[in-house]
Every structure is written in structure tokens, then in C-alpha cells.
VMD Tcl script that draws the C-alpha trace (Angstrom):
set ca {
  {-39.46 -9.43 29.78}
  {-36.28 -10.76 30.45}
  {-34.56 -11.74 33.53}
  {-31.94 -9.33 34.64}
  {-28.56 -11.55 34.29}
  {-26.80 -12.28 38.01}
  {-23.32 -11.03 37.40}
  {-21.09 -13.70 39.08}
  {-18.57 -13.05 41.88}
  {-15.08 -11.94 40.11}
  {-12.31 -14.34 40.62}
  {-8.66 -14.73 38.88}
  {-8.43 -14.99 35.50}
  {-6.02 -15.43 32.75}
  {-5.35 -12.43 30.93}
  {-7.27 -11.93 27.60}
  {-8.63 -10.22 25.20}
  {-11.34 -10.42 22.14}
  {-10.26 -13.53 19.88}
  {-11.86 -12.91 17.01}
  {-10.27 -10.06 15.78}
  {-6.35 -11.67 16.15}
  {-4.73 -8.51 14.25}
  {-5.03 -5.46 15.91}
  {-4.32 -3.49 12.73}
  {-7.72 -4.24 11.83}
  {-9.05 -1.81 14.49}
  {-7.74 0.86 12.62}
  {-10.15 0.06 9.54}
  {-13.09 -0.93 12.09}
  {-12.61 2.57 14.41}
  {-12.74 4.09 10.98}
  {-15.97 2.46 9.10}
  {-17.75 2.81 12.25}
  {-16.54 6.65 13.51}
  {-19.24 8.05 10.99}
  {-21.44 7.15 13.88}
  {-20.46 8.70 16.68}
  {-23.04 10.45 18.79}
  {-25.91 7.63 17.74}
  {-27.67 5.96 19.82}
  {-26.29 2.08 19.46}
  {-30.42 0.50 19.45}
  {-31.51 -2.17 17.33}
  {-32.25 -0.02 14.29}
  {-28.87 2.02 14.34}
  {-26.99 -1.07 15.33}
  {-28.09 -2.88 11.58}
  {-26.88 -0.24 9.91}
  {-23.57 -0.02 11.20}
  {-22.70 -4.12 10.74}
  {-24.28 -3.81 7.49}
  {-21.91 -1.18 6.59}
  {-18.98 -3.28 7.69}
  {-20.23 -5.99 5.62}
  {-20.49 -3.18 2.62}
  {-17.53 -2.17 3.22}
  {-15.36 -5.29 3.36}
  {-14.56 -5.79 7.00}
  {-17.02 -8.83 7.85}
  {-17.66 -11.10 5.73}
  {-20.00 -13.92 4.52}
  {-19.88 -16.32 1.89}
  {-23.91 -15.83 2.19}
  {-23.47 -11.74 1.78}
  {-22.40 -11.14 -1.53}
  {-21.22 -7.46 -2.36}
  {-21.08 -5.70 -5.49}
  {-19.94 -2.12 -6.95}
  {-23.62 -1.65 -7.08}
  {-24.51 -2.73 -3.86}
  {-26.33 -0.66 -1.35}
  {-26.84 -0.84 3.12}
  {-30.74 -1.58 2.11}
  {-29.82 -4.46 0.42}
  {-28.08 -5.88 2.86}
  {-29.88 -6.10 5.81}
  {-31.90 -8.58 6.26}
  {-29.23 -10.91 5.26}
  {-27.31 -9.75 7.85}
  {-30.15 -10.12 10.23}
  {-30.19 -13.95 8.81}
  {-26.49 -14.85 9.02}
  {-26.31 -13.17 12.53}
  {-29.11 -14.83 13.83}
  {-27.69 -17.90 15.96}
  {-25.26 -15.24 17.81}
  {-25.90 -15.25 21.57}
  {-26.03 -12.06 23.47}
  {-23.01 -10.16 24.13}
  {-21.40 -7.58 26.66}
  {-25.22 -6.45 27.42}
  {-26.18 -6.58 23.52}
  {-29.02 -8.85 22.89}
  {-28.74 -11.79 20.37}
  {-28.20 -11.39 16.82}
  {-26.42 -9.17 14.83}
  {-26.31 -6.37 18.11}
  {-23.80 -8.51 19.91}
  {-21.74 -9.27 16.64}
  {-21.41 -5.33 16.74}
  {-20.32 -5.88 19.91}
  {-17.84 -8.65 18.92}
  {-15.40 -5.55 17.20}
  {-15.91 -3.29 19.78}
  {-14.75 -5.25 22.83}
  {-11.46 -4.60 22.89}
  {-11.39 -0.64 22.05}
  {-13.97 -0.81 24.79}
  {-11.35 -2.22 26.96}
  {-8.60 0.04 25.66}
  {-10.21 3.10 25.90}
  {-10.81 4.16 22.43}
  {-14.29 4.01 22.19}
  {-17.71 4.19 24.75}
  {-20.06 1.28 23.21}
  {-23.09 0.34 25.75}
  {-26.85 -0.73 23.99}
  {-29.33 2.05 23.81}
  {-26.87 4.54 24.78}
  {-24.50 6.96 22.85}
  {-21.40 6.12 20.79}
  {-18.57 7.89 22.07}
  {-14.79 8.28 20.36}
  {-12.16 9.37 22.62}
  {-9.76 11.92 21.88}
  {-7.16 9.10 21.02}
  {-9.48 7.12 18.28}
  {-9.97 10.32 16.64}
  {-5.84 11.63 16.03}
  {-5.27 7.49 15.27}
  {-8.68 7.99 12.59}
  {-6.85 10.76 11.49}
  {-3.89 9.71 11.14}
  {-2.27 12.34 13.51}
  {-0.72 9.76 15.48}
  {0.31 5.97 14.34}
  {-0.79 2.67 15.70}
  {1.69 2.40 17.84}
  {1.39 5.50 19.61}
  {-2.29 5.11 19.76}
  {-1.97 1.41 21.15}
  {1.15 2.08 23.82}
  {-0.63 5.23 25.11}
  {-4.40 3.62 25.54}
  {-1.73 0.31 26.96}
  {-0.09 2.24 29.60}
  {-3.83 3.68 31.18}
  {-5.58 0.03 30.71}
  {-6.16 -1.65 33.94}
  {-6.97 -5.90 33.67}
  {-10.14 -5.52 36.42}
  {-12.17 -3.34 34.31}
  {-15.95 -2.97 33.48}
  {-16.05 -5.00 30.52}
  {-14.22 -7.79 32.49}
  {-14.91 -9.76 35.89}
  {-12.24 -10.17 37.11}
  {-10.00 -10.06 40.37}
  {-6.41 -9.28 38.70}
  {-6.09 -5.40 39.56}
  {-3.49 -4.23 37.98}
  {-2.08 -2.95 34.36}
  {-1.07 -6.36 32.53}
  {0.87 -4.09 30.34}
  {3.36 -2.44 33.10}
  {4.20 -5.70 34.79}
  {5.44 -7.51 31.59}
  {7.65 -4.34 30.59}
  {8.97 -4.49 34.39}
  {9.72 -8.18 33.94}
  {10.98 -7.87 30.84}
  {13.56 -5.00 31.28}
  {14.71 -6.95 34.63}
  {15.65 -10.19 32.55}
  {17.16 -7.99 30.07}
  {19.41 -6.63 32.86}
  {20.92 -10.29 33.29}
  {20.97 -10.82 29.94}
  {17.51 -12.68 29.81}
  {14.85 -13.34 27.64}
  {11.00 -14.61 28.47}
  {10.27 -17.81 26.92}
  {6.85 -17.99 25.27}
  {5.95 -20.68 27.72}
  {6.97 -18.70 30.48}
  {4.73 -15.45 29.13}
  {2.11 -17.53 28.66}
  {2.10 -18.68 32.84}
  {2.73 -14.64 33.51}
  {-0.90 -14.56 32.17}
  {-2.09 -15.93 35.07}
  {-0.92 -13.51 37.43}
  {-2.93 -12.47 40.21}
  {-1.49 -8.99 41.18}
  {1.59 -8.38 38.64}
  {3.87 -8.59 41.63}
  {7.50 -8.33 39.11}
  {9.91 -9.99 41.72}
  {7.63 -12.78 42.94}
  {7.06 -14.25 39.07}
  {10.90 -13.29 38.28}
  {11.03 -16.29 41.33}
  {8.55 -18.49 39.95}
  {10.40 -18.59 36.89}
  {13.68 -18.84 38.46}
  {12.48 -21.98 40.13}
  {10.20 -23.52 37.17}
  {11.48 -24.85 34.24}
  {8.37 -25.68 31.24}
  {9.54 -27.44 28.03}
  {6.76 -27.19 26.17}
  {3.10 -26.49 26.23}
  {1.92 -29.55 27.95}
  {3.92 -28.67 31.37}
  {2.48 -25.22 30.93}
  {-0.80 -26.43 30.63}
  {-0.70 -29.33 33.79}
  {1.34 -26.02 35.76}
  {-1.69 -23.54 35.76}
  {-4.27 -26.44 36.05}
  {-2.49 -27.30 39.56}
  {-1.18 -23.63 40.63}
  {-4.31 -21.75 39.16}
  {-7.03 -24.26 39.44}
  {-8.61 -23.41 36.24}
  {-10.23 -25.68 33.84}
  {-9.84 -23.33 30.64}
  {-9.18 -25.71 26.96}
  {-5.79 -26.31 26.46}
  {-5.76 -24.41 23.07}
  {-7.37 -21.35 24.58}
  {-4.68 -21.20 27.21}
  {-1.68 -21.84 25.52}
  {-2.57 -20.45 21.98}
  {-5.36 -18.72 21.45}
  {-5.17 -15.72 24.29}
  {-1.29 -15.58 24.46}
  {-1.29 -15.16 20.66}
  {-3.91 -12.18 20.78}
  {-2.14 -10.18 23.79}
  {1.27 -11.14 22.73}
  {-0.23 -9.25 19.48}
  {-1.05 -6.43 21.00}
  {2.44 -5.94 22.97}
  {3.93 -5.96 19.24}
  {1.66 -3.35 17.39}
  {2.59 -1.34 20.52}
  {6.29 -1.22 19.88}
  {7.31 -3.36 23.20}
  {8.03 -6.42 22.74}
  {10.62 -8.49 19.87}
  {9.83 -11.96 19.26}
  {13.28 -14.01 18.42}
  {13.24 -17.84 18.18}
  {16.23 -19.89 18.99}
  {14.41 -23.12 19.24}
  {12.10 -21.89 21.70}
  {9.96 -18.36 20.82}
  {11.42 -16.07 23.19}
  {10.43 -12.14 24.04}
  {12.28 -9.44 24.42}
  {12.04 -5.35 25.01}
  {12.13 -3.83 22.03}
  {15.11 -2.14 22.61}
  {14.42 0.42 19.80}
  {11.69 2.24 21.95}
  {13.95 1.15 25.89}
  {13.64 5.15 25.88}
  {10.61 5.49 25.10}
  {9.23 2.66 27.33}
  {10.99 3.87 30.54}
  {9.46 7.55 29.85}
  {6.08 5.33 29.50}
  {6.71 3.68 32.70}
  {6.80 6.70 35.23}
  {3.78 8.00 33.50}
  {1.30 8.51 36.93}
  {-2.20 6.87 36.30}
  {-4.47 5.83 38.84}
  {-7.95 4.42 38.03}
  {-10.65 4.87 41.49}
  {-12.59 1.88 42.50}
  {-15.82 3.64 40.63}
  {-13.79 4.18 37.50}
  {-12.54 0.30 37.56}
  {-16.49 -0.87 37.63}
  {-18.64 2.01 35.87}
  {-18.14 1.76 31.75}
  {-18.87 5.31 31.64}
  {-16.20 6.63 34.21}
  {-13.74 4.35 32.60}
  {-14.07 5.57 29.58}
  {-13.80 9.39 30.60}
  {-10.71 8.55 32.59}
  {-8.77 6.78 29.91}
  {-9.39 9.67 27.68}
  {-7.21 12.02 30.49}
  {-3.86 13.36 30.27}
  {-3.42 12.62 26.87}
  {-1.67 16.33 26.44}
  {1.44 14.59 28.31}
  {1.56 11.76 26.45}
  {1.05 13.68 23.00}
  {3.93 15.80 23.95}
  {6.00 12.36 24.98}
  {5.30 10.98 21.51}
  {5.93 13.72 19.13}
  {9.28 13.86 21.03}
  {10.32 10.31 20.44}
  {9.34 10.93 16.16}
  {12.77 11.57 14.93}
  {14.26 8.82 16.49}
  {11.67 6.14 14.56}
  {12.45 7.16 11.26}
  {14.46 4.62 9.62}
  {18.24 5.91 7.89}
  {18.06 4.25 4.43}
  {21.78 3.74 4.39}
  {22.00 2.18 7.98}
  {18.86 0.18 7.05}
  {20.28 -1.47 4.51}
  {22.87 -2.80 6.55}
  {20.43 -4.05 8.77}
  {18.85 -6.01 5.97}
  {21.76 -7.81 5.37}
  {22.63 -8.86 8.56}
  {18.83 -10.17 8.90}
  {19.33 -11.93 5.31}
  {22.31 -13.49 6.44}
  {21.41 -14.36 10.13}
  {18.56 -16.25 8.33}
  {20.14 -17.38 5.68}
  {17.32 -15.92 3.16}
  {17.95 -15.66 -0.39}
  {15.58 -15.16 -3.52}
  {14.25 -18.05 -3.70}
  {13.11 -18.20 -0.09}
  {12.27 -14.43 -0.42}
  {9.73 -15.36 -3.05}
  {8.36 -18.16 -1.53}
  {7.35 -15.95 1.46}
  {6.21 -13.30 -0.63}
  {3.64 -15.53 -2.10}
  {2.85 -16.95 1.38}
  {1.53 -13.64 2.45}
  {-2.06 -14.36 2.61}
  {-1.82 -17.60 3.73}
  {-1.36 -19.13 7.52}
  {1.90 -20.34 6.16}
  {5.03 -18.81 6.86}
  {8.45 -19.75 5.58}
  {10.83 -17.98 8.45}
  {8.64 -18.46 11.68}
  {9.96 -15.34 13.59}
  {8.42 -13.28 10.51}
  {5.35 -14.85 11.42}
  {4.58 -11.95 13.96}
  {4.52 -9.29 11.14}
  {1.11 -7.97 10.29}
  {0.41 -8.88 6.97}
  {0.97 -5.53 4.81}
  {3.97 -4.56 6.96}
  {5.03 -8.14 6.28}
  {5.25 -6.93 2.50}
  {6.60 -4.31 2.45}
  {9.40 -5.94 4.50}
  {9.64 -8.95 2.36}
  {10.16 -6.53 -1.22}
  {12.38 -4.22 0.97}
  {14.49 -7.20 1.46}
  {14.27 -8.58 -2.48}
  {15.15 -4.96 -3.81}
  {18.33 -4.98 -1.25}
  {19.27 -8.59 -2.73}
  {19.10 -7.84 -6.11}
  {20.28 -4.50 -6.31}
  {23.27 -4.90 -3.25}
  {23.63 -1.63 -1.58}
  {23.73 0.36 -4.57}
  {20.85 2.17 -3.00}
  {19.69 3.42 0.57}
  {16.23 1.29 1.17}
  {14.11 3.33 3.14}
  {10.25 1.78 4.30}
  {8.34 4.06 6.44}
  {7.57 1.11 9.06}
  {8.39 1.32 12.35}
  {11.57 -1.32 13.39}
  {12.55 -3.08 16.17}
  {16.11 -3.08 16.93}
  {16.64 -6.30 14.44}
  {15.35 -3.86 11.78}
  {11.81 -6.24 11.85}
  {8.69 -3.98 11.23}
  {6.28 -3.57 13.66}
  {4.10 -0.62 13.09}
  {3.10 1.73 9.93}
  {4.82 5.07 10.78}
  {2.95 8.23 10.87}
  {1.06 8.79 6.76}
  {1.50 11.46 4.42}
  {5.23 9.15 3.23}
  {5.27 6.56 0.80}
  {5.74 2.97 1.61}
  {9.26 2.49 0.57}
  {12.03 4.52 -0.77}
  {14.88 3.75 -2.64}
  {17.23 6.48 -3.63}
  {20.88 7.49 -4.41}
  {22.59 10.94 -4.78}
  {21.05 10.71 -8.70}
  {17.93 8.50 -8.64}
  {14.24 8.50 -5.95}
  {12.39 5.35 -6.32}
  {9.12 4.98 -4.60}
  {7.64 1.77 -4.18}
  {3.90 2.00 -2.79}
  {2.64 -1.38 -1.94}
  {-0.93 -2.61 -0.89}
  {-2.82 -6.19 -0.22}
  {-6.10 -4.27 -0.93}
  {-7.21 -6.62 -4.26}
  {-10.86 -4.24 -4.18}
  {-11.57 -1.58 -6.85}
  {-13.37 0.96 -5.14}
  {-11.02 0.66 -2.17}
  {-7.97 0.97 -4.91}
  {-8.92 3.95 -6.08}
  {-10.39 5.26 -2.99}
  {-7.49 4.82 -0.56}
  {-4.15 4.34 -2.69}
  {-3.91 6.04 -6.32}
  {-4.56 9.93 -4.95}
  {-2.54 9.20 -2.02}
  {0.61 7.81 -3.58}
  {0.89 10.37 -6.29}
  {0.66 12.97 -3.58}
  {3.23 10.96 -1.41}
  {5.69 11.52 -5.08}
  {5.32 14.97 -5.67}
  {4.95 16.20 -1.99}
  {8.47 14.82 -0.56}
  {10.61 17.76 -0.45}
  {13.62 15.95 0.33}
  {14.30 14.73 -3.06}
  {13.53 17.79 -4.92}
  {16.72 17.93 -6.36}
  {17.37 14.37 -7.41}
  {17.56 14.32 -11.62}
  {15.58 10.74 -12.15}
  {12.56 9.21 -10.47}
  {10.51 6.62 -10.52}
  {6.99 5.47 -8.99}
  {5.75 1.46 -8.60}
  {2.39 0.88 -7.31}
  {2.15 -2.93 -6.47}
  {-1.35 -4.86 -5.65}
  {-2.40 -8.40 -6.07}
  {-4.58 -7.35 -8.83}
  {-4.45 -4.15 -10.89}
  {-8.01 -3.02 -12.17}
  {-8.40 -1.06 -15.00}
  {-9.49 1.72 -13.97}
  {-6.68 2.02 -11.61}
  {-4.38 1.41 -14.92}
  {-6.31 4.09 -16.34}
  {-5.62 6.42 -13.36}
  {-2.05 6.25 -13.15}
  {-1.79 6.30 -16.74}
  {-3.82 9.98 -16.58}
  {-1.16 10.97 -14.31}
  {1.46 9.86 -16.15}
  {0.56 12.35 -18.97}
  {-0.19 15.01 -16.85}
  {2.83 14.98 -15.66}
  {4.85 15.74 -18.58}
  {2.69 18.00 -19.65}
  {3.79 20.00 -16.33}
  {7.46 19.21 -17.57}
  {7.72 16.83 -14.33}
  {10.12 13.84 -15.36}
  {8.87 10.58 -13.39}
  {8.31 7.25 -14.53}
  {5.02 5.70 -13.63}
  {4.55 2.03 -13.86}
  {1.14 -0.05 -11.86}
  {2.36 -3.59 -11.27}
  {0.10 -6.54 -10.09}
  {2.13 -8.39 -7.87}
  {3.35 -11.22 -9.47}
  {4.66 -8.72 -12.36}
  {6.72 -6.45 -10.76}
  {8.78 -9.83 -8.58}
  {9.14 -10.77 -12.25}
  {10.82 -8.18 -13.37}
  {12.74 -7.13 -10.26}
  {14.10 -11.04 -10.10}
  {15.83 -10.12 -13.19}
  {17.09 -6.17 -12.32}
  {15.08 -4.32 -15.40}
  {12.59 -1.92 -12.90}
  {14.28 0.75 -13.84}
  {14.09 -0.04 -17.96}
  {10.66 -1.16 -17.01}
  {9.16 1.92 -15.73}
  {10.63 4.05 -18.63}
  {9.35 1.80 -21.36}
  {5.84 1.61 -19.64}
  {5.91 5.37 -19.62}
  {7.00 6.47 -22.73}
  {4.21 3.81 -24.55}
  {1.58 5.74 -22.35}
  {3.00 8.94 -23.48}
  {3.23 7.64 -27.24}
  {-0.33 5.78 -27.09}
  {-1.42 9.59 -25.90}
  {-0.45 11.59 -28.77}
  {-1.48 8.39 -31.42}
  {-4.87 9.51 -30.41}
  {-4.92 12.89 -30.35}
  {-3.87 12.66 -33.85}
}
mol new
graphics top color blue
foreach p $ca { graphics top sphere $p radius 0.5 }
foreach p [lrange $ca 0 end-1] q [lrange $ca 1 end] { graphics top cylinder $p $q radius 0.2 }
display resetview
């Protein structure tokens, strides 16, 4: 049997959380693949078979796991006993693949989403399941769960007792009140703070000047005594947290030689309403997983009700956003070819304009073709992408589903662009073709225009998803609906925008579908 592990005396920490999962988007997916489970008993046997579905189902990977169309959980499973098998245990899951489960779960643990302890039950709260659903976004999901997290919590030892969250808003809107920023250098010594006392770090700052990481680093050695790596102090938790501030909606990055934070002035309402939200955590609640849990999943009637109310005011104005994009294309001096460049970067860990850097990867593309459309086309037409914005007009969050990823429309013509990075088959046709022909048909507010169009964009366009928007390209005019349907890989459809023929483009594609159609019925 083994021994029962000592748990250490807590002391001051930097904040932190879970490094290998960087993006916080991917929750959403993760939450998801795993929800299916909820009410099971997280042992040994019921613990395989939920990693082994998030190998099946994309989300962990192995180059030693190889998954087909055809491939099945059984298969899987004792190769992802094998690759898991040098991983130590975990946050009270033994070694293996248990504590890799517990690897993805650490952080909604911490956030309140989900209840994850070994040999007990799997619990969602009442927040995972509306951001599963999609009744609320990421952002609301992640700023509500924010504004109840507290640093000294059960899944952390730790002395810091207070919400990290709270003090950097209070610091932030302080600075913004004298016309300040936070440098990057300076967020990353606010990390260390031992009680999120606002005034006393707004003095620290005041009377510390850091130029760069190396006097950040030798500053928290000497003030903080720690004896952390440098990259895990200076890059690898800031970059995590910093992440979750973002997906949140409250924080802008800018860089002006130095990275520098800022409220996201966009959601200064919303924030403010946040920050008089009353939520106290007992001493039990702080150390007991279980009381935790059931405590972050309270008063969430309030905050639904503060949400919904703050909807209207996230929803982009096509005609106002354009303007936006040109101000951002000329503050950055962007033009095609740099446009392209960073299209193609997407991906990659290479970025062409390092304050787009911050922008989750499919936001980041839908961004990047919101900004080639308003390039080549001028403002001809409103540009509409149902993202959520900072005040700069940079995306931060998916908005609420049931839209389409980008809109482009006039008094005559409704173009709508759905993009995707999802290069998979089954997922193609699983999670995008339904959806975006529902998205087209289902938008009231441009019953009346005469002429529209539909692109779906991927990296790669299977055939069968050719196949699928081809179907519903006939049935639609055999309903006497008059769209133009056209399934671009990625590379295609910045071909043929570069050179201002989408429109021509779609109609061609459309009418040879329609042609091909009746060549074989005859």
C-alpha cells in the first residue's frame, strides 16, 4: 500500500495555472468530449475510457496513436495505457494515463466548472453545462467562473488569499485613471503578490522601474525569495493567466515597444458591474474540493441576468466595424501582402504583427479574412464577424452560436463567410456543413435582401463535404431559394478574393452544380 503523501505547509506563490493546455478555447472542446460522463465514477477503468476518447476524438494526440475513420475506444487503449505510462501521479490521480486525465481537468477544477477527484463522481456545474450548450459564450462562462475563483484554493497550496482576478482589474482601471498602462514586466511581478493589496503594488511600481525580463527575474528572486526557472516565471505562467484575462474579455494587449495591458474598455461596464458582485468563499470552502465546487456553482441567477443584459452591446455594427478595420490596417500599416503572409502563418508559432499574436487561432482567422475582404473590396460593404472585440476592434471571444462567422452585406447583396481550421472529415461534416446552412437560411434580418451568397472555407475540403454542399445547393433551387453556394479550401478562396471575382465565383460554381444535376438526370 502506499504511503499517504505529507501535504507541505502552504507558502507564497506565484500565480499560475495548468501549462499544458496554453489556449483556453480548448476547454470548450475538452468540457464537451468529456461531459458525456458526468455522474461516473472517475476509477481506473472509467478513467481509460475517457482519455481514450480524447485521443479518438482529436484532442490529445500521439504520433504513436494513430486514428482512423474506422477506428474504435477498444482499439485504443492499451496504447494509451503505453504512451501514458512514464506520467507521474497527479492532483491525487495515480501514475499513468489517470493523472494525464487529470492534466485537462486542472484548471476547470480550479475555475469551478467541473468536480474531478479519483474514485469519486464527475460533476458539471451549472456554468459548464449553458457554455456546453452554447447558452452562454466563452467569455461569459470564463469572466463569471473568474470573478468567484479565489488563488488559495483546494487544488492549490498556497498562502495568497485572495481573487487574482479582482486585484488586476482594480489595478488596471486605477492606471487607466492616470492615463496608464501595465507593462508586461510589471504584470508579470503582480504575480507574485501576497494579498492583492491594489495601492501597495500601484507603489511598488511607482518606485520600480524593470527593462526587461532579466531585472524581473533578479527582482522576485531578491523580494520573493523564490528559486522558480527563469522561463517558467517570466514566460511560461504569465503567458497562460495573461490568456485567460483575454478569453475573459478584460484585458487588451497593445505593444509600443514594450507589451503593455490594458482594460478592455469595451466591457469597462461590464467589468465594474462584475466588480461589486458580493462573493465570499469560508475557510472550509477554500480547503474542501467538494465545498468549493458547490460554492462556485452559487448565484449564478445574478450573474445570468448581468450577462444577458450586457448582449446587445457586444454585437459588432458592420458599418462602424469597418471603420475600425481601417484604422487597425493603417495603424499597422498592413496591406495584402502582409495580410496573406499572416493568414498562412496561422498554424504556426510565427506571427507577422506581434500584438495579433494574442488572438486564439480560429478567431485569429476570421479576423485576418475580415480584414482582406475590407482591403479588397473598400467599404463597399458593412463587414460584420460575430467575434467579440475589444475596443481596437481585435477579437477576443466567439460570440454567442446560432450566427455565422462573418457577414458581409449591402442594402442589395448578404454574403456569409463561414470559416473553420478543423482539416478532419468526420468533424467537417459533423460540426460545420448542417450548422452553416442553418446559420443562411435562419437569419431573419436579411430576408429581404435580392442576392446572396454562402463561402465555407477550411484548410482542406473533403469530398464528401463537396458533395454536401453541393446537395444543398440543388435543393435549394428546387425550393425556388436563390443563393450561391461555393466550398473553398483555403488557399482557393485567398486566390480568388486577391483578385475581387467571389462574387462571379460563387455563381459559376453554382450554376455548374445545378447544370452537372440535370446532365444526369437526363
Amino acid at each position: 500500500m502506499a504511503k499517504e503523501r505529507i501535504k507541505r505547509k502552504p507558502t507564497h506563490k506565484q500565480m499560475a495555472f495548468e501549462t499544458a493546455v496554453r489556449n483556453p478555447e480548448r476547454y470548450i472542446e475538452i468540457l464537451s468530449a468529456v461531459s458525456e460522463f458526468e455522474g461516473t465514477i472517475l476509477n481506473d477503468k472509467n478513467l481509460l475510457k475517457i482519455v481514450s476518447k480524447l485521443y479518438l476524438n482529436g484532442i490529445v494526440s500521439s504520433e504513436e496513436i494513430e486514428i482512423t475513420e474506422n477506428t474504435e475506444l477498444e482499439d485504443i487503449k492499451d496504447q494509451v495505457i503505453e504512451v501514458n505510462s512514464t506520467r507521474r501521479a497527479d492532483g491525487g490521480f495515480p501514475a499513468g494515463y489517470t493523472s494525464r486525465f487529470w492534466t485537462y481537468m486542472r484548471t476547470p477544477s480550479e475555475l469551478g466548472f467541473v468536480y474531478a477527484r479519483y474514485n469519486e463522481a464527475f460533476k458539471l456545474s451549472e456554468i459548464c453545462k449553458k457554455l456546453i450548450s452554447s447558452e452562454i459564450d466563452e467569455q461569459e462562462a470564463f469572466s463569471i467562473q473568474a470573478i468567484k475563483y479565489n488563488r488559495k484554493n483546494p487544488y492549490r497550496n498556497v498562502s495568497n488569499d485572495f481573487n487574482f482576478f479582482v486585484f488586476i482589474l482594480n489595478v488596471l482601471i486605477e492606471l487607466k485613471k492616470e492615463g496608464k498602462s501595465l507593462s508586461y514586466d510589471q504584470f508579470i511581478v503582480a504575480m507574485f503578490s501576497t494579498n492583492g493589496n491594489v495601492n501597495a503594488f500601484l507603489e511598488l511600481i511607482k518606485n520600480n522601474k524593470f527593462k526587461d525580463y532579466d531585472d524581473v527575474y533578479e527582482f522576485v528572486k531578491k523580494e520573493y525569495k523564490v528559486n522558480t526557472k527563469f522561463k517558467t516565471i517570466t514566460q511560461d505562467y504569465p503567458d497562460v493567466v495573461r490568456r485567460v484575462f483575454i478569453i475573459s474579455g478584460f484585458i487588451s494587449i497593445r505593444f509600443t515597444g514594450k507589451k503593455l495591458i490594458q482594460i478592455n474598455e469595451s466591457k469597462l461596464k461590464y467589468i465594474e458591474k462584475l466588480l461589486k458582485f458580493d462573493f465570499k468563499l469560508s475557510d472550509s470552502e477554500k480547503s474542501i474540493a467538494i465545498e468549493y465546487f458547490e460554492k462556485l456553482d452559487t448565484q449564478n441567477d445574478e450573474l445570468f441576468e448581468l450577462i444577458t443584459s450586457f448582449r446587445k452591446e457586444d454585437v459588432i455594427d458592420g458599418e462602424q466595424y469597418v471603420n475600425k478595420i481601417y484604422s487597425i490596417i493603417e495603424d499597422y500599416g498592413i496591406n495584402e501582402e502582409i495580410i496573406i503572409e499572416s493568414i498562412e502563418k496561422i498554424g504556426t508559432r510565427r506571427t507577422v504583427i506581434d500584438e495579433f499574436k494574442e488572438i486564439p487561432e480560429p478567431l485569429k482567422l476570421e479576423f485576418f479574412i475580415s480584414i482582406l475582404i475590407a482591403l479588397k473590396y473598400g467599404k463597399e460593404y458593412a463587414i460584420r464577424p460575430n467575434y467579440k472585440a475589444d475596443h481596437i476592434g481585435k477579437p477576443y471571444s466567439h460570440a454567442p452560436g446560432n450566427k455565422g462567422d462573418i457577414e458581409i452585406f449591402s442594402k442589395e447583396l448578404y454574403w456569409l463567410i463561414e470559416v473553420t481550421l478543423i482539416r478532419n472529415k468526420t468533424q467537417q461534416l459533423n460540426h460545420e456543413t448542417a450548422n452553416v446552412i442553418r446559420h443562411l437560411y435562419s437569419n431573419e434580418e436579411f430576408d429581404d435582401r435580392l442576392i446572396k451568397y454562402l463561402s465555407f472555407v477550411a484548410p482542406t475540403i473533403h469530398q464528401d463535404v463537396r458533395e454536401f454542399f453541393d446537395f444543398s445547393i440543388v435543393r435549394s433551387k428546387s425550393n425556388n431559394y436563390d443563393v450561391n453556394i461555393k466550398p473553398y479550401d483555403l488557399n482557393e478562396f485567398v486566390d480568388v478574393t486577391m483578385v475581387s471575382e467571389n462574387f462571379d465565383d460563387m455563381r459559376n460554381y453554382t450554376n455548374n452544380v445545378i447544370e452537372s444535376f440535370k446532365n444526369n438526370l437526363n
